[in-house]
NUKEZA-237636 format. One record per residue (C-alpha): residue in one letter; x, y, z. Coordinates in steps of 0.2 Angstrom, whole numbers, plus 5000, padded with zeros to 4 digits. Layout:
# NUKEZA-237636
AXYZ;...
# end
This chain:
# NUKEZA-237636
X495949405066;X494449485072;X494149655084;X492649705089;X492349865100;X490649955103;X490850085088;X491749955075;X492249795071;X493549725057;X493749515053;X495149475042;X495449285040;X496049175026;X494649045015;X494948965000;X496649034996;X495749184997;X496049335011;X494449425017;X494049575025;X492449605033;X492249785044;X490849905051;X491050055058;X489450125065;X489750325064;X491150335052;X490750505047;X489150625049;X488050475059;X488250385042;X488650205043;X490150105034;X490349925031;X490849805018;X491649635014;X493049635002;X493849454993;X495749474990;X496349314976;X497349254963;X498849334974;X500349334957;X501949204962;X503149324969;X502949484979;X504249594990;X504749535006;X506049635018;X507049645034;X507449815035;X508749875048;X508850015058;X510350125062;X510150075080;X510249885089;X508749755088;X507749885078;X507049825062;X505349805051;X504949635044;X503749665029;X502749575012;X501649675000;X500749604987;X500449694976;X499249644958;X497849564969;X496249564963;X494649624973;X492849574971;X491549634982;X490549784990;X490649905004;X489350025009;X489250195016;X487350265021;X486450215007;X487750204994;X488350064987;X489850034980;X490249864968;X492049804967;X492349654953;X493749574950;X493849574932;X494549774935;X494949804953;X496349764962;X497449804979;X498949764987;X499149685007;X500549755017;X500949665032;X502249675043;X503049685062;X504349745069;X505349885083;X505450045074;X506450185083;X505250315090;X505550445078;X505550415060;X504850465041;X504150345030;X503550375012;X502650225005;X501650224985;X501050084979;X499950044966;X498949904954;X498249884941;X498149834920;X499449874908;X499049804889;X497749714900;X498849624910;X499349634930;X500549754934;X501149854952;X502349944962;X502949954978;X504150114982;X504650164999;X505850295006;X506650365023;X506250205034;X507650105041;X509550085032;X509250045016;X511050025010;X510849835008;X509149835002;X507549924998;X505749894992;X505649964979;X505049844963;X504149824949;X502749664946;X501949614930;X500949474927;X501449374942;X503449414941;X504349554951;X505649664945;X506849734959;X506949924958;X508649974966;X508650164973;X507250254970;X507350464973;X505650544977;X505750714974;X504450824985;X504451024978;X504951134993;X504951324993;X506151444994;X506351405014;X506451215010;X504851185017;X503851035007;X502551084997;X501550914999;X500050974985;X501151024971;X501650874959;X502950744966;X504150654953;X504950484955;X506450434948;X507350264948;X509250244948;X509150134931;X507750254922;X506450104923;X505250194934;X504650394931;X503150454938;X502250604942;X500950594957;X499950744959;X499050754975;X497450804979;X497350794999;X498650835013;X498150745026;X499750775036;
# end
């Protein structure tokens, strides 16, 4: 795939078992240039594929993530440059298609990275579709996944109920295998 428009352009295509990303985008912030070119490998043997429904006829969202892939190369911003190898740097490809009802919330984590020095990820989502058959929520280490059932994600509101998105979240699996306290550091609501 590959868009090109007078202030951008992103290619994204497939070599070697390998998926690569290559993007500019001229003025990305303060007439500072960014570009890069990012090599996405050794994708693990399993990942999280789902069709999720919507409480409303022939709406749905087809998806995969992969999580635990590793990343090697560099992207630039002005005159920084920033090194990405593969021995310690990893990230996950979302893709997906589908109809979605106009109106909708969506919260999505996911992360990747080492645990004892050996792959491991998570995919969590919640509020999209009609979970009641299935979710995504899973667990992957060193190639495997793990299915994660429900998965509550606890936003701190005030005394008004309105979410107070920078204060810490907690997640919390039905089964106890997944805790996790995110604390946030931007709104970008």
């Amino acid at each position: 795939v590959e868009v090109i428009y007078k202030t951008h352009s992103i290619r994204f295509y497939i070599q070697d078992n390998n998926r690569i990303l290559e993007f500019t985008v001229h003025n990305f912030h303060n007439n500072q240039p960014l570009s890069g070119k990012l090599i996405l490998s050794d994708s693990p043997s399993e990942s999280m594929v789902i069709a999720t429904p919507f409480d409303k006829p022939k709406y749905f969202y087809y998806n995969q993530k992969i999580n635990c892939m590793r990343v090697q190369g560099e992207v630039n911003f002005g005159s920084k440059k920033f090194i990405f190898n593969k021995e310690d740097t990893f990230g996950v490809l979302d893709w997906g298609r589908g109809v979605w009802t106009y109106s909708n919330t969506w919260y999505w984590g996911s992360a990747s990275g080492l645990v004892n020095n050996k792959p491991f990820g998570f995919n969590i989502g919640y509020g999209f579709g009609n979970t009641q058959a299935a979710t995504e929520n899973m667990l992957i280490y060193e190639g495997k996944a793990y299915k994660l059932n429900d998965v509550v994600f606890n936003i701190p509101k005030d005394e008004l109920r309105i979410k107070k998105y920078l204060e810490p979240w907690t997640f919390t699996s039905n089964d106890h295998r997944f805790e996790l306290t995110f604390e946030p550091v931007l709104d970008r609501s």
